[in-house]
Structures are given as C-alpha cells and as structure tokens.
N, C-alpha and C positions, 0 to 999 in steps of 0.2 A: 626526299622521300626515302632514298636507298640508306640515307643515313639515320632515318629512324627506326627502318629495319633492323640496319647492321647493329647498330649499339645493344639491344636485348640480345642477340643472340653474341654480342661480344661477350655479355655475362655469363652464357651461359658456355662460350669456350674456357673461360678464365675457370670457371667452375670446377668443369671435365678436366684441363690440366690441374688444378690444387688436388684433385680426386684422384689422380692416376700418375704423375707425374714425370709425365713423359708426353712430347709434345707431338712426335709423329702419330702415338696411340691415340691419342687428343681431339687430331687430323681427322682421323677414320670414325671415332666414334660423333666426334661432331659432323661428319658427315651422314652416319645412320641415325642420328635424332633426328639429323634435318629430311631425311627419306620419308623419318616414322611423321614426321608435323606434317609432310605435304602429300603423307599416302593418302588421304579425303580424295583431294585434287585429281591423284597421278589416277584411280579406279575410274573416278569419271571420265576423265581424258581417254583412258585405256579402251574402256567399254564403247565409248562415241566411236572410238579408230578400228575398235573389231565390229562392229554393227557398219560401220563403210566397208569395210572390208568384205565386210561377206554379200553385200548387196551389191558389188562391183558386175558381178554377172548380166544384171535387171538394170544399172544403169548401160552398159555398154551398149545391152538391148534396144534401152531408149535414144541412146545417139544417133545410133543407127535408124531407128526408124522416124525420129520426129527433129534431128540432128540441123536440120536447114528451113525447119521454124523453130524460132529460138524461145519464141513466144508460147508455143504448144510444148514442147521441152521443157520449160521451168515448171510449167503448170503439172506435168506427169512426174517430172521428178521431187516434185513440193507433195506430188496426191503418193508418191512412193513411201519417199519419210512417214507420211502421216499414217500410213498400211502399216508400216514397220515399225513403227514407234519410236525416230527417230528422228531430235531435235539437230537443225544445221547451228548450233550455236554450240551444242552441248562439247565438243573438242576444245572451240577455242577458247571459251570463257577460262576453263582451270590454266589454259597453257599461258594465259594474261595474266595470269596471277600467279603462276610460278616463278615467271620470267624474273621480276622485281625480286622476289625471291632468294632465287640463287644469286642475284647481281649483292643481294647484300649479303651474303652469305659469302662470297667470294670477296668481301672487300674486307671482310674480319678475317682470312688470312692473307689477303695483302696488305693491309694497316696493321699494325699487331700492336703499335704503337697507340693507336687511337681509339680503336674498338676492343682488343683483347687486355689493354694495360689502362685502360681510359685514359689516358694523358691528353693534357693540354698540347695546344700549338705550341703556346710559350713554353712549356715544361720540354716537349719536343726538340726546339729550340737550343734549349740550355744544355739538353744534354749532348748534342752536335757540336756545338760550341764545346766544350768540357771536352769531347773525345775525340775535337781536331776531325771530326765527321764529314764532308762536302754533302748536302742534300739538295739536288737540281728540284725546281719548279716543277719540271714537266717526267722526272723521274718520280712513276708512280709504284716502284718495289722500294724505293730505298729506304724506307720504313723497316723491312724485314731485314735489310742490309745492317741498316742502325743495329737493329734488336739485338744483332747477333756478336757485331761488337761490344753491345752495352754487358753482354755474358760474360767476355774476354776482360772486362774494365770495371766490374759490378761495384768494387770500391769506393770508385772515383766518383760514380753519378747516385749511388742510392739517396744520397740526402736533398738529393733536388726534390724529391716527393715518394710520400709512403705508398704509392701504386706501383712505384717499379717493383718488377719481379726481375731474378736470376733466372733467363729462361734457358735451359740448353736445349740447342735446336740439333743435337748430333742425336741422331737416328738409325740403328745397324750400324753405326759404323758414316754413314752419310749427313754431313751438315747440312739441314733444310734451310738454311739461310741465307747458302751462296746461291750461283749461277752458274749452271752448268754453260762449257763453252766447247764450239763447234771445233777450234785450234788447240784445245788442250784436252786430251783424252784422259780420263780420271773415272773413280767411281761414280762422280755423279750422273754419269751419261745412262745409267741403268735407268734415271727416273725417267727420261724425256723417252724413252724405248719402251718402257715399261706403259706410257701414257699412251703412246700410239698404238701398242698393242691392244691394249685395254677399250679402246677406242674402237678399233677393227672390229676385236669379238663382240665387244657391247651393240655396234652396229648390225655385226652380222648375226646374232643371236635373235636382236629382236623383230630384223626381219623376217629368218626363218617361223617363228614364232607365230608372227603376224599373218604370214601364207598360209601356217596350220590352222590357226582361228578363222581364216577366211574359207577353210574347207578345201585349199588347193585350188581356186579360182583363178583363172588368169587376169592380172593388172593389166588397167590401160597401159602405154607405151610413155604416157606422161612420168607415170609413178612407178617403174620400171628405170626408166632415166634417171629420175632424182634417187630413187636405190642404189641407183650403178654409183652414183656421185657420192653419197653417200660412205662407201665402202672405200673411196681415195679420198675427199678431202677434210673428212673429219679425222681420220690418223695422221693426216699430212699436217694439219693444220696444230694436233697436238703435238707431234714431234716438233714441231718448228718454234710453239709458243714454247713447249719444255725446254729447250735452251736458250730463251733469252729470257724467262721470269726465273724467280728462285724455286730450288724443289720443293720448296713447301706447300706451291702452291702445283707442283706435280704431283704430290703424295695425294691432294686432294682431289685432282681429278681423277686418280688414278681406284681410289676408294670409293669415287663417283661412281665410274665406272663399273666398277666389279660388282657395287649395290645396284645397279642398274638394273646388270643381266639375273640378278639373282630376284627383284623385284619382278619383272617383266617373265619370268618363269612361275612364279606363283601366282601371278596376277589374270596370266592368260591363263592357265588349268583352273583358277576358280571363277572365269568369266566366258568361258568357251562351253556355256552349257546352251544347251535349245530355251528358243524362248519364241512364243506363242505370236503370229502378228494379229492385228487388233479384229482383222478381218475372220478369223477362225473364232 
C-alpha cells in the first residue's frame, strides 16, 4: 500500500526537482504540497482536538462525580459529545489516513532510486554493480548513498536507462546524501540540531496553541504527562535519527517541521471561534 502511495508522489518530486533544480528546495516544497493535499484532513483533526480541548473542564467534572460507575460515565460523556456536537471518531479517522501518508511520502525521500528516479531493482542493481557500490539487504538509506555517487560517476551509469538523472544533492554548501556522524564533526551536524530544534518549537508551539484554544483550561494530569514527554522525546528522537539517516531526509523533517508550526497558527486563529452547542 505505501508503495502505491509513494510512486505518484515520486512523480511529483521528480517534477518539482526538473522545475527548480535544486534538490534541497525540492525537499521543502515537496513537503508544502504535501501539507497543501493533507490540509482537508489536518482541519478536521485540528477542530475534533480544540473541541476536546475546551470541553476538558465538563469532562473532569464528570470523572469526578460519576468516576466509579463506569457505566453512568460513558453514558454522560456520550450525552456530553452529543450537547457539543462532537463526534469520538472525528480526530482519529484523518490521523489514520495521514499516517500511510506521510510513511509514503518519506519513503520517496529515502528511495530516490525507486520512487523519485523510477528505476527498476535490476536497473538498481546494475548500477551498484558498475560503481563497485555494496548495497546491504536490510540497509534501508543506501539508495540515497547510491544516488549520490551515481552524481560523482554520472558517465559510467547513464546508459543503463534513460530515467537516470544527474541529481546533485549539495545544498548550502551540505551533501544531503551522506550521513552525518556522532565521531566526526563536520557541517553536516547542523541538520540533526537543526531537526531537533525544529522539533522542540514545533512541539512547543502547538501546545501553547492548544491551551489557548482550550481557553486556558486546566488538562487532566494524563495529557499533561504526555506534554511533558512530548517536549523530550520527540527532539531526542530526531536528534538521534538525524545522525544515523542521511540529511536529506533531515532537511525533510526539518521543512516538516517549520510548515507545521506555521499551519498550526493559522489553523487555530481560523478555528478558535465560538460555536453554539446544540442545546442553545
């Protein structure tokens, strides 16, 4: 399924790189189309999580008072939704369908061979073979590794098939094709920093964000906790993947990222308006 994803939206990086031809810029704007195709989704999602939000008050209320029958609790928080005009499905369905999503959307920058260049296995193959390559089974970048030598070698493989491109993956100054490493301090270490930062703000933005659309309500201690966690191990986790994937797939999160918080600010100011519950 992710690979029937990824393949149309490989056309459509190949696209934006012939259009622009520069593969970092490539990165970024193929990550704001891909924001613009799943803004339907992200509004829905958005509005279901500020409508929890603000009703956080009225449930705590109810834990509190009907909390140790579980049975009269469901029923009051079921007759709650219904007052407020809000569906228990309405979050997750979009975030199910993001999900697959972004998995294929992330696998056209780490295949770049397969989805962004369409090449065959065999074609794959031959050119590994031709440029003295090693590609491991369960090495899942070394596609982008390939790619980056086939730049350096573009002579020697173009005749294996009229899909290959000359792609240069140097960016500022930054090859998005190696791997930044924890024992060798080099420019690349800006993207894995740059990811985790990215990360932090993007987290902590849209929490702020969130407490403001809930009108300043106090959260349970459950979602509170996962906040806290939230704010360490989503930077920990991209500092850690940004140096062991190649940067190209850090420049993506990292455009991710910054479209995130810039969506998530216009999304709550044009969804944080009053709305009537069904009982008025």
């Amino acid at each position: 399924m992710l690979s029937i994803i990824a393949t149309p939206f490989g056309y459509i990086m190949r696209f934006i790189y012939e259009l622009v031809g520069n593969y970092g810029l490539s990165i970024f704007l193929f990550a704001l189309l891909a924001k613009l195709i799943m803004l339907p989704l992200q509004i829905k999602s958005k509005r279901s999580m500020i409508d929890m939000q603000r009703i956080q008050p009225k449930m705590l209320e109810l834990q509190k008072k009907y909390g140790k029958d579980r049975q009269k609790y469901a029923e009051k928080v079921q007759e709650l939704y219904d007052n407020e005009g809000i569906s228990m499905s309405a979050g997750c369905l979009p975030q199910l369908i993001i999900l697959p999503i972004m998995l294929g959307l992330y696998y056209v920058i780490q295949q770049p061979l397969t989805y962004f260049m369409q090449l065959t296995a065999d074609e794959i193959n031959a050119i590994a073979e031709t440029l003295n390559y090693t590609m491991q089974a369960n090495d899942y970048t070394a596609q982008i590794g390939l790619a980056g030598v086939m730049h350096q070698h573009f002579d020697q493989i173009a005749g294996i098939s009229d899909k290959i491109m000359q792609v240069d993956f140097n960016f500022l100054g930054i090859n998005l094709a190696a791997t930044p490493s924890f024992g060798d301090f080099s420019i690349l270490w800006i993207i894995p920093i740059l990811s985790a930062l990215t990360a932090f703000l993007s987290s902590f933005v849209t929490q702020r964000l969130n407490k403001k659309a809930a009108g300043g309500s106090v959260q349970n201690p459950q979602t509170q906790s996962m906040n806290g966690m939230m704010y360490i191990m989503v930077p920990a986790l991209s500092l850690y993947f940004g140096f062991i994937l190649p940067a190209g797939l850090g420049v993506y999160w990292i455009s991710n990222n910054l479209l995130m918080m810039v969506q998530e600010v216009i999304l709550t100011k044009l969804l944080t308006r009053p709305r009537k519950n069904k009982q008025e």
